[in-house]
C-alpha positions as CSV (number, residue, x, y, z in Angstrom):
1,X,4.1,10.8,-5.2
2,X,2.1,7.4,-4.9
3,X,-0.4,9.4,-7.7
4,X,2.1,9.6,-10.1
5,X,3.8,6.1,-9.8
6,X,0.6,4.6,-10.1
7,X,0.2,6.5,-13.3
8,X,3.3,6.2,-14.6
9,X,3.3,2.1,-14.0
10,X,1.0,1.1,-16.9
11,X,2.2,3.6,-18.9
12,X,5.9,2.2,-18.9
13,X,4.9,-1.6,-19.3
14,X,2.8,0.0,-22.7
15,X,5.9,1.6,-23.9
16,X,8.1,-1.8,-23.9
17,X,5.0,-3.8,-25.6
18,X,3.7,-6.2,-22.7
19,X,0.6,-7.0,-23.7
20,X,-1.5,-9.0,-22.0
21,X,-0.3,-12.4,-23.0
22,X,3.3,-11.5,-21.3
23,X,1.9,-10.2,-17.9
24,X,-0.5,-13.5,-17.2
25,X,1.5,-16.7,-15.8
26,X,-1.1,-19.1,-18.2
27,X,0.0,-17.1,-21.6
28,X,-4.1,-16.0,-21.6
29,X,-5.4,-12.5,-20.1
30,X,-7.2,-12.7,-16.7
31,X,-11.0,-13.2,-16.7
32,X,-12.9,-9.5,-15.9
33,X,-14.2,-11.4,-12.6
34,X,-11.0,-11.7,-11.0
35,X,-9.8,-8.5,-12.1
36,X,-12.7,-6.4,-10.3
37,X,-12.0,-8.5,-7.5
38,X,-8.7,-7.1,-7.9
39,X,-9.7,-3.6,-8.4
40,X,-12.0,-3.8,-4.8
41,X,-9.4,-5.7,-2.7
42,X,-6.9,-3.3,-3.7
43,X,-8.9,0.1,-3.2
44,X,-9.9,-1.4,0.4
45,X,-6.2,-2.0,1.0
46,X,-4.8,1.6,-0.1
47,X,-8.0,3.1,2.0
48,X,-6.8,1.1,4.7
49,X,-3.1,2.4,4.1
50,X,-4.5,5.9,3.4
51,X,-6.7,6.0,7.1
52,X,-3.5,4.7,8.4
53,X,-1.7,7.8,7.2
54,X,-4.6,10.1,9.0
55,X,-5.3,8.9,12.1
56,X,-2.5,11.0,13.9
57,X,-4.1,14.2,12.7
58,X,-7.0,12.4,14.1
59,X,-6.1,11.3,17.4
60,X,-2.8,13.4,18.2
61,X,-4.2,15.0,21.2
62,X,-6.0,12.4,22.7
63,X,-2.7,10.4,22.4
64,X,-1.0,13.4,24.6
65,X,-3.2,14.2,27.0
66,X,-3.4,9.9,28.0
67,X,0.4,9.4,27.4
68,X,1.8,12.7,28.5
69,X,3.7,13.7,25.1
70,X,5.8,16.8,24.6
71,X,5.2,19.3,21.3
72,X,9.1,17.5,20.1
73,X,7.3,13.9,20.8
74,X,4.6,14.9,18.9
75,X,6.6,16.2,16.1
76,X,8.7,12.7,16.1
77,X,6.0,10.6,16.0
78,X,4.2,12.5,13.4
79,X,7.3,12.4,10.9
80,X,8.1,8.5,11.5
81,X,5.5,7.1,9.9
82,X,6.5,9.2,6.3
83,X,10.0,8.6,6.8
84,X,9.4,4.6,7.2
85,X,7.0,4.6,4.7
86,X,9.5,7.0,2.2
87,X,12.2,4.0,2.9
88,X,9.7,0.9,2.3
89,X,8.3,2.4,-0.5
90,X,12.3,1.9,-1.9
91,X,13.1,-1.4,-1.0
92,X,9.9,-2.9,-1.6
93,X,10.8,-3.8,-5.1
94,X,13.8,-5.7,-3.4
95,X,11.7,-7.4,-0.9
96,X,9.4,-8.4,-4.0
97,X,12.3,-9.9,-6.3
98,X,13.3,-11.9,-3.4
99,X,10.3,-13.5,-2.5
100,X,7.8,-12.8,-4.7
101,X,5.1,-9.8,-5.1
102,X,1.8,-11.8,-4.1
103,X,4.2,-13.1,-0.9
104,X,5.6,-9.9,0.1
105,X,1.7,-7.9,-0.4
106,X,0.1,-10.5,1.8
107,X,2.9,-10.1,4.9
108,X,2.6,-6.9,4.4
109,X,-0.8,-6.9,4.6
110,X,-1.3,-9.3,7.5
111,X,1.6,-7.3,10.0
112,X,-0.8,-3.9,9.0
113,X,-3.4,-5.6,11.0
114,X,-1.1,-6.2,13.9
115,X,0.6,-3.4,14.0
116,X,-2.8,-1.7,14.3
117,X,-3.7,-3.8,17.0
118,X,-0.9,-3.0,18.9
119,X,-0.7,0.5,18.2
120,X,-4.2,0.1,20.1
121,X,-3.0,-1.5,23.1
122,X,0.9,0.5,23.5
123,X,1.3,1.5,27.2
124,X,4.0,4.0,26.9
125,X,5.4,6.7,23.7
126,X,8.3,4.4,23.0
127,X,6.2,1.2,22.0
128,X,3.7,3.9,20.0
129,X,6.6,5.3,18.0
130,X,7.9,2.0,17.0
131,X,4.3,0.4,16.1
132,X,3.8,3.7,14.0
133,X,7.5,2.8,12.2
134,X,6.2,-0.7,11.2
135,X,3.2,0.8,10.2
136,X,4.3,3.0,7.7
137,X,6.9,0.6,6.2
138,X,4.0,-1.1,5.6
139,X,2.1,1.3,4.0
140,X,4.7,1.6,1.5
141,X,5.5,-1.5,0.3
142,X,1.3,-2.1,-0.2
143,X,1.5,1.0,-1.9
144,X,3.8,0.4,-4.4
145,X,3.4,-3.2,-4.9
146,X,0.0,-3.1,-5.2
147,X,-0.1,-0.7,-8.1
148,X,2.4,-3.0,-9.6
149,X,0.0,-5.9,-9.2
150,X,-2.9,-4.1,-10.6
151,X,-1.2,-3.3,-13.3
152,X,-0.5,-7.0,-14.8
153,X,-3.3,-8.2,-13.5
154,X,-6.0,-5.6,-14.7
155,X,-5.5,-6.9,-18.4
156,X,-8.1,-5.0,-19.4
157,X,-7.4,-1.5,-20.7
158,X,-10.8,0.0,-19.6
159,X,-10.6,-2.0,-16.0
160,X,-7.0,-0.6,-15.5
161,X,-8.5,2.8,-15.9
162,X,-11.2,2.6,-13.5
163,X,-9.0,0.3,-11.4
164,X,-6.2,3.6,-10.9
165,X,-9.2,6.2,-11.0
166,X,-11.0,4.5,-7.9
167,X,-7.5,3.7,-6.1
168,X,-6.5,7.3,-6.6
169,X,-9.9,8.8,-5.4
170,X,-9.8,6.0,-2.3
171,X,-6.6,7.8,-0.9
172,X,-8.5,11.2,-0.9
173,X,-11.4,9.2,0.7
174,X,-9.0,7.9,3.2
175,X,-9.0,11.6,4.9
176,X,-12.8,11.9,5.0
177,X,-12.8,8.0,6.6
178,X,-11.0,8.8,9.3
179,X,-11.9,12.6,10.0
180,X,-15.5,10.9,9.9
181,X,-15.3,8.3,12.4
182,X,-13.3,10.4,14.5
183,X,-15.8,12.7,14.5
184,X,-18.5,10.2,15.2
185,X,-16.8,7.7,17.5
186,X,-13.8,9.3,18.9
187,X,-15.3,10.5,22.5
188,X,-17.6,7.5,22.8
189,X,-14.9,5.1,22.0
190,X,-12.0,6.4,23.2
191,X,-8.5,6.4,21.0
192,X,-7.6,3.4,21.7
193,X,-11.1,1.4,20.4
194,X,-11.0,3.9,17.5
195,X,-7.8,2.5,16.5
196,X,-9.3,-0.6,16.0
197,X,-12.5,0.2,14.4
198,X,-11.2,2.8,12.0
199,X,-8.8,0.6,9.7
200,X,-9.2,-3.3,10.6
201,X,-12.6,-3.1,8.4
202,X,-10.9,-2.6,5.7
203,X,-7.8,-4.6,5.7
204,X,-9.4,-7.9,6.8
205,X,-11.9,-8.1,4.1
206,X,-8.9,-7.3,1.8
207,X,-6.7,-10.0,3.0
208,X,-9.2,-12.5,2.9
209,X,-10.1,-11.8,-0.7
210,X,-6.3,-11.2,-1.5
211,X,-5.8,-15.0,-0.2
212,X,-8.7,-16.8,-1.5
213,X,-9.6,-15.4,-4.6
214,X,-6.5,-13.7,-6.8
215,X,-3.8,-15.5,-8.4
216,X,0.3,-14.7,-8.4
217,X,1.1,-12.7,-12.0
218,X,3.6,-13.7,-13.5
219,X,6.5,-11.7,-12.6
220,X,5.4,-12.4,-8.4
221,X,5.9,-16.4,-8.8
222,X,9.2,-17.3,-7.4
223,X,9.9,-19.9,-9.7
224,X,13.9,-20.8,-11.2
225,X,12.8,-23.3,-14.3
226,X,11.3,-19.8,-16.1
227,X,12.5,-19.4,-20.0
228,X,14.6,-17.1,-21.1
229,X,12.1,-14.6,-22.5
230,X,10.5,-14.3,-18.9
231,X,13.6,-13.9,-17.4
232,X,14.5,-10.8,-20.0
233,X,10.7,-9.2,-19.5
234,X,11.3,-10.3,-15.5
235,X,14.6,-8.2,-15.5
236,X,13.4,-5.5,-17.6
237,X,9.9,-4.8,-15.5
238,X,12.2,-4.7,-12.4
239,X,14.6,-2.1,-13.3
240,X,11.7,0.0,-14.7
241,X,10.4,0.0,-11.4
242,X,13.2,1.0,-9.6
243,X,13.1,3.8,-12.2
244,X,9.9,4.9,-11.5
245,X,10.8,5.1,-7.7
246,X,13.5,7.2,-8.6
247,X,11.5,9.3,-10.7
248,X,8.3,10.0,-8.3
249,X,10.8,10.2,-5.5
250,X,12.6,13.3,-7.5
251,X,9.4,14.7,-8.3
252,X,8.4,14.8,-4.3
253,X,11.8,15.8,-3.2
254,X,11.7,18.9,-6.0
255,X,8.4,20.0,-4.2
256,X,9.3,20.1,-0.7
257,X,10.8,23.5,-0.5
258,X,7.3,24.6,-1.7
């Protein structure tokens, strides 16, 4: 699903000619500097996302044996985290319109790191369930508006396709991170300093490079004294998005009876 949305993204901002000059706020294309920093901060994000989404295969029985969870809890907790992240990964383009993408990535970004923190420290299956909720809604909205940012601000044809080549292949990688470090320091650790060594590497370095060194595109600056043209291309980039959600989303829901 996330594979073929990230695909699809450039593809649909070629077909309705917005070059370069249209997707940067100064009217000139983004220096390659800032868009590799792009291309890390974002592939450290989604493989922070992606370990995110594979620490319950992970840790799942440690979690039961500590908090005395039933094969139905299990299950529950398990399928929260997809259906949040299915329902973020909607309304994200909303949450993005309304206050802008760069605004909405970095919240995002910032409650993934303490919703991990307090998944670390829940004391009962209630508070777990609902940290694994926030989580996921999370997940989403950096997954979709982050491939969204990459594409305006990867101006460069050759970046952009090493930029969804390395984000794609970080999502596999996520798997191996986590199965990895589980392996390694699960049983020293325990579940709970896992938790907190497994993904906060990642996202930290991401938000601080997120914050410091990249800019607001053009279409994630909340601003009301835009021209006309913007306000067309604006309009148009949105609704294609939401049509790409709709699209990806088909294409999973046509594969789950398989």
């Amino acid at each position: 699903h996330f594979t073929v949305y990230t695909i699809l993204q450039p593809l649909v901002y070629t077909s309705y000619n917005m070059d370069a000059t249209e997707l940067s706020p100064l009217n000139t294309p983004y220096n390659k500097k800032v868009q590799y920093v792009a291309v890390v901060v974002i592939t450290l994000a989604k493989l922070g996302d992606s370990v995110e989404i594979f620490l319950p295969s992970v840790i799942t029985q440690k979690i039961s044996c500590e908090l005395d969870l039933s094969v139905e809890n299990e299950r529950i907790l398990a399928l929260s985290l997809y259906a949040s992240l299915a329902l973020s990964t909607i309304f994200s383009i909303l949450l993005a319109r309304s206050f802008g993408r760069r605004s909405t990535i970095l919240v995002a970004l910032h409650l993934s790191v303490i919703v991990s923190v307090i998944c670390a420290l829940v004391p009962n299956y209630i508070t777990l369930l609902l940290s694994r909720i926030a989580i996921g809604f999370c997940i989403g909205i950096n997954y979709t508006l982050l491939s969204i940012y990459m594409a305006e601000i990867c101006t460069d044809k050759k970046i952009l396709a090493f930029a969804i080549t390395v984000t794609s292949v970080g999502y596999s990688f996520g798997g191996g991170w986590a199965g990895g470090l589980g392996y390694l320091l699960l049983e020293p650790l325990g579940w709970r300093w896992f938790l907190l060594v497994s993904s906060l590497p990642l996202f930290v370095p991401a938000i601080i490079a997120f914050h410091f060194y990249l800019p607001s595109t053009s279409n994630s600056s909340h601003t009301e004294d835009s021209s006309e043209k913007n306000d067309d291309i604006s309009t148009s980039k949105t609704s294609m998005n939401i049509r790409i959600v709709k699209i990806s989303m088909y294409i999973l829901t046509r594969a789950i009876p398989y």
